[in-house]
C-alpha positions as CSV (number, residue, x, y, z in Angstrom):
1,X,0.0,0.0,0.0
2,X,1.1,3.6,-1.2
3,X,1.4,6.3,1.1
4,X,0.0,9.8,0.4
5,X,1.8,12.5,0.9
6,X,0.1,15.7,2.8
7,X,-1.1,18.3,0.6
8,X,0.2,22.0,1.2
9,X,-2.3,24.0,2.3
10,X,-1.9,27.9,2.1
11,X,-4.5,29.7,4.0
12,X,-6.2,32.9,1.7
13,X,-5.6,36.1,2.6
14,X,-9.2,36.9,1.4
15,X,-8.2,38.2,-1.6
16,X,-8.1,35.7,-4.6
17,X,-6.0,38.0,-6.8
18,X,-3.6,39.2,-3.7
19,X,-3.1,35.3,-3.4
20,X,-2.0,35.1,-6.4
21,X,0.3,38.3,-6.4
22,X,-1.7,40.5,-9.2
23,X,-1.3,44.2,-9.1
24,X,-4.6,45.8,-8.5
25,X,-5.4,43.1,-6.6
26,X,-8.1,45.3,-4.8
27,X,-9.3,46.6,-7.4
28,X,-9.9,43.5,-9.4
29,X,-11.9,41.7,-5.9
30,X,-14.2,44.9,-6.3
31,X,-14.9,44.7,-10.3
32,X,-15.1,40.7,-9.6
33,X,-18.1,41.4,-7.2
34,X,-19.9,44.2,-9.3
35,X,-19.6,40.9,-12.1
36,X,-21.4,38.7,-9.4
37,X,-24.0,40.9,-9.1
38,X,-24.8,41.7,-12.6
39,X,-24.9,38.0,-13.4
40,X,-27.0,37.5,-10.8
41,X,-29.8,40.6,-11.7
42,X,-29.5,38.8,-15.4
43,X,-30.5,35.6,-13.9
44,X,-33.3,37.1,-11.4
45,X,-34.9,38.8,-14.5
46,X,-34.1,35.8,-17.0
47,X,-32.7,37.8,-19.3
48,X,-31.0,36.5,-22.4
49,X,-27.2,37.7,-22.8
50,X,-28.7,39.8,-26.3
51,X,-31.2,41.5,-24.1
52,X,-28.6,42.3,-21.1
53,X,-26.5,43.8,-23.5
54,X,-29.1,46.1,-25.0
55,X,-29.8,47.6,-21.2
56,X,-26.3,47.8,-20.9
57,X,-25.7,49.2,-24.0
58,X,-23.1,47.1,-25.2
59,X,-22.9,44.1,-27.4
60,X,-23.6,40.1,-26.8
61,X,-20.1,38.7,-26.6
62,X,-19.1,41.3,-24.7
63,X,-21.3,40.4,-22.1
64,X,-20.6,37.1,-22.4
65,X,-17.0,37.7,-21.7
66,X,-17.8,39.6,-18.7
67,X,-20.0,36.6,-17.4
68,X,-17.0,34.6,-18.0
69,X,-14.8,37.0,-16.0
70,X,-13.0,38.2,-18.3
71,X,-13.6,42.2,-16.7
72,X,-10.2,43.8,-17.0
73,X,-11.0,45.7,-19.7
74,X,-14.2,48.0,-17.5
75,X,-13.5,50.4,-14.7
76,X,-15.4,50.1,-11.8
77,X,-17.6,53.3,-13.0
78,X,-18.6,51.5,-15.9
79,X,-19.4,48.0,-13.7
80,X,-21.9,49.9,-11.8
81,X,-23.3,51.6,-15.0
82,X,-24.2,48.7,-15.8
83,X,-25.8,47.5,-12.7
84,X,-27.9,51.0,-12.8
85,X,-29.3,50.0,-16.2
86,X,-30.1,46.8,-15.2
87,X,-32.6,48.5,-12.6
88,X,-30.8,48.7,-9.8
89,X,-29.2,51.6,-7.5
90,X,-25.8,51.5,-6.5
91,X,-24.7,53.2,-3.3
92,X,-21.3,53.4,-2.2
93,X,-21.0,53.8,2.0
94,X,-17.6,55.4,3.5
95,X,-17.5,54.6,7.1
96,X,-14.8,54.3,9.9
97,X,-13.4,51.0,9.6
98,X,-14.4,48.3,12.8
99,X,-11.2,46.7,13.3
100,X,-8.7,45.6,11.9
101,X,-7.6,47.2,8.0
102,X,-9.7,49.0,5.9
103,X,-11.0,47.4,3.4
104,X,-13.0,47.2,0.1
105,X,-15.6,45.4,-0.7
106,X,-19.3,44.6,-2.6
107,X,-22.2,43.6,-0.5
């Protein structure tokens, strides 16, 4: 009988793209969860990608790509554009951090 070795384990830092040591890692967590959501409204409202991109004003594959992740290419602005013409408000909160760092994040 073979022995297995012990997998490494790293623990996350809670940060996907920080784990992974991409610039902007921030950044990239934010415009990741502004994707989340949009994906999410799309499926709520059973929309087809053609008629996601008209509210969005942008074409099929590209929304497409976003749904695939691919969201390097859009600014954060333009993320929640979109999430305003899919129907929905976006508010942004500044408050005094809890404990801990500050941080950035989509709820």
């Amino acid at each position: 009988m073979r022995k297995r070795k012990a997998l490494e384990v790293e623990p996350s830092s809670g940060n996907v793209f920080a784990d992974l040591g991409l610039a902007d890692a921030s950044e990239h967590l934010i415009k990741a969860g502004l994707v989340v959501k949009i994906g999410r409204i799309i499926r709520q409202r059973h929309l087809t990608q053609a008629a996601a991109a008209q509210f969005m004003g942008i074409d099929q594959p590209k929304v497409s790509a976003l749904l695939a992740g691919q969201f390097r290419g859009y600014s954060v602005e333009r993320l929640m554009r979109f999430l305003v013409a899919l129907g929905h408000d976006v508010e942004i909160v500044v408050k005094p951090r809890k404990r801990g760092s500050a941080e950035l994040r989509v709820a």
